[in-house]
N, C-alpha and C positions, 0 to 999 in steps of 0.2 A: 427632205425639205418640203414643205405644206404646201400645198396646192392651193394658189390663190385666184376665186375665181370672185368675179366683181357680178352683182348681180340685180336687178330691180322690185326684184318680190321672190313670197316665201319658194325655196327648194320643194317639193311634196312627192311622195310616196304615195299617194293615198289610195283604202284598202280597196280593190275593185271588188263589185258584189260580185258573187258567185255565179257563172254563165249556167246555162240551160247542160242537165248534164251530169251536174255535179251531183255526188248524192251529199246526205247529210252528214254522212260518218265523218267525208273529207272536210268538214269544214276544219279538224282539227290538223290534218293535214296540210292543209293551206295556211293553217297559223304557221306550222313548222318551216314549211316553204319561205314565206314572208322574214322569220327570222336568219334565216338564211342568205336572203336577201340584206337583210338591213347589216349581218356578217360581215358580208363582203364587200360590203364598203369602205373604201380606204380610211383608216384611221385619221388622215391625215387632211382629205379635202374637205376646203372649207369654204361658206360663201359669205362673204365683207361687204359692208357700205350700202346695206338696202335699207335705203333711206324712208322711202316710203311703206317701208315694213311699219306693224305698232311695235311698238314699246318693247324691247328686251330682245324682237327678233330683229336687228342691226346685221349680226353677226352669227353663224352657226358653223356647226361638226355638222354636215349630210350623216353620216352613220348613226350622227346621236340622235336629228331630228327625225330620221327615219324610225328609230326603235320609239322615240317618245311621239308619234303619231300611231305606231303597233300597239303600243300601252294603250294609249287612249281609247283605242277603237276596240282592244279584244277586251278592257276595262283591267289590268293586269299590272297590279304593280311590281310587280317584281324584274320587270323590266326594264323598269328606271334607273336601275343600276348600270345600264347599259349606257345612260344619259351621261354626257361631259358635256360643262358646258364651255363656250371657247371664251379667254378673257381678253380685251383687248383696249388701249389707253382712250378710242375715243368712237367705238362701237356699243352697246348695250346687245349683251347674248343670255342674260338672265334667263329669256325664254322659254327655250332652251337649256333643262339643267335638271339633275336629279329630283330636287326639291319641286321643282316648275314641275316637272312631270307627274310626281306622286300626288301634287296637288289639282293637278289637271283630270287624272283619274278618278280620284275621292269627288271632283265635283260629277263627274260625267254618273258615275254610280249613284249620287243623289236626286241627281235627276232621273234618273232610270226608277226609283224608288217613287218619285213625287207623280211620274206620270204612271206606273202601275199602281196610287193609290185614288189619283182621279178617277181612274175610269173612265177617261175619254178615251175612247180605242173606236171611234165609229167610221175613221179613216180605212184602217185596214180591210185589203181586200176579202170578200167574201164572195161565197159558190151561192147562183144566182137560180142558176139550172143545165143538167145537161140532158145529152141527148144521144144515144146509140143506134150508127147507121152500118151496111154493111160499105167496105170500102168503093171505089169508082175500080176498083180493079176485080170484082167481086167474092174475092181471095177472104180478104181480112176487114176487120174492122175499124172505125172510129169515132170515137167518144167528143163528141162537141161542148164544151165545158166552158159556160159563161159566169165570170166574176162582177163583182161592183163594190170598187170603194178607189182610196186615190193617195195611198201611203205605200211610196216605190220603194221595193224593198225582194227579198230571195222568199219562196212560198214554197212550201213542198206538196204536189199533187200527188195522187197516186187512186189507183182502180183496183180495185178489188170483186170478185165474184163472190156469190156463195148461193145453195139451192134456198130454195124458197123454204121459210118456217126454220131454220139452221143459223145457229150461229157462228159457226165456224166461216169465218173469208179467207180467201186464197188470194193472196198480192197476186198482178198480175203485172203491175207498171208504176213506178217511185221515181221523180225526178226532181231537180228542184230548180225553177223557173226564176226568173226576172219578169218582176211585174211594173210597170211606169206610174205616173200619178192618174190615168183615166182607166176606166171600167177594161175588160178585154174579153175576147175570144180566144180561146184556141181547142185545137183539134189536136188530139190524140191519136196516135195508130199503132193498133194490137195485133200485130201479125199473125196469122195465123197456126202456125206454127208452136207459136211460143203457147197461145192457147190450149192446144192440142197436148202439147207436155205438162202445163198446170193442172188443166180442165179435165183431159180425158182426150181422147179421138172421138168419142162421141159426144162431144157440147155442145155441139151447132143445133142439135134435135130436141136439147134439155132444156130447161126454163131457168133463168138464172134470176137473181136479185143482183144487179150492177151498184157498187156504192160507190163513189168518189168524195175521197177527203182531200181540205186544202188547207193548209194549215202555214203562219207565216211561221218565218227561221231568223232572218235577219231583215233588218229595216239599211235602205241604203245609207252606205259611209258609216253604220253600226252606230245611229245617232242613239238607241237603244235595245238591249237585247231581248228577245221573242220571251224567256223562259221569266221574264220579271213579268208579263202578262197573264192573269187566267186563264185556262185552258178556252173557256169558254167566249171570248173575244177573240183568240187570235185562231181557234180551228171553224172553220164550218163541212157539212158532209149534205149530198143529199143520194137519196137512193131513187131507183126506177128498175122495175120487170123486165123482161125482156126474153124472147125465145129466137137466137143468132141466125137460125136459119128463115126466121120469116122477118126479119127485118130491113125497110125499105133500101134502097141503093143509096148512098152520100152525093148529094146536091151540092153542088157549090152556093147556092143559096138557102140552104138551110142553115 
């Protein structure tokens, strides 16, 4: 017997950005997750009489509005197959529905197309300048890393070493961040340790070239995806010298 639940606005799923942590690979594992999610949803519950919904969403399948907001956001239609929509003598659930879905996707992708041809991308955050201190523990280090722009969205930071006049960098640190709509800071911490196994046991005494790239991944709620932008708006890097063992103590006000 269907699950009737009575409701005043839309049911949502919707896709949470990726927390501080994540790396990139799993973004595709988070899809998988998500469908997994939207799986398990009873077939059968459904939510009626939301009046103050627009147009077509009156009436819905949770399982189906859940995969037809997964579609939309990963831009993926093949997902829409997933979509039922619920019929009912005096709800509108059109909305909600194969066809609504496929066409929901085809528009989100055209937009993703109109704004990679504008070339307004001036929102997006970019690397401002950092700065390499030895930690307050006098152990390890961290990297102060100042951004500026104001389109909240998942950024992938990451530090890199390499000797001076060489092109080879050695990752030392890949994460991918939540950033909000205003400029930010944050600080970085490179253990020493982990240093010491990339670098050498003696890096502290050598002279390094530190780079930092930041580079967006997803924009929040996946309003558009990273890879429809030029490389060159959505990454920034900047580099600075540095010799670890003479490098001042981390200030809380620095």
């Amino acid at each position: 017997m269907a699950k009737h639940i009575i409701q005043w606005r839309v049911w949502s799923l919707a896709l949470a950005v990726v927390s501080s942590g994540t790396s990139a690979d799993q973004f595709i594992e988070h899809k998988q997750q998500r469908i997994k999610q939207c799986s398990a949803v009873d077939n059968s519950a459904y939510s009626t009489g939301l009046l103050f919904n627009p147009r077509g969403y009156a009436t819905m399948f949770h399982r189906s509005e859940c995969f037809q907001e997964l579609a939309i956001e990963e831009r993926d239609p093949s997902l829409c197959k997933e979509v039922k929509e619920r019929k009912s003598w005096f709800f509108d659930g059109s909305g909600i529905s194969e066809t609504s879905c496929r066409h929901l996707v085809a528009k989100a992708v055209e937009q993703d197309k109109q704004l990679a041809a504008s070339k307004d991308f001036g929102l997006i955050h970019r690397l401002q300048s950092i700065a390499v201190f030895r930690n307050g523990n006098g152990r390890d280090f961290d990297v102060l890393v100042k951004t500026a722009g104001s389109l909240s969205g998942s950024y992938e930071l990451a530090v890199l070493f390499s000797r001076p006049n060489e092109n080879d960098y050695i990752e030392v640190f890949s994460r991918i961040f939540s950033y909000g709509d205003t400029s930010m800071s944050k600080k970085v911490w490179l253990e020493r340790g982990t240093l010491m196994k990339k670098l050498g046991t003696s890096f502290a005494e050598s002279e390094w070239i530190v780079k930092v790239t930041f580079q967006l991944r997803k924009t929040q709620y996946n309003r558009f995806y990273y890879d429809t932008i030029p490389t060159e708006f959505r990454s920034s890097r900047v580099e600075t010298s540095v010799r670890p063992a003479e490098l001042p103590l981390w200030q809380p006000s620095a």
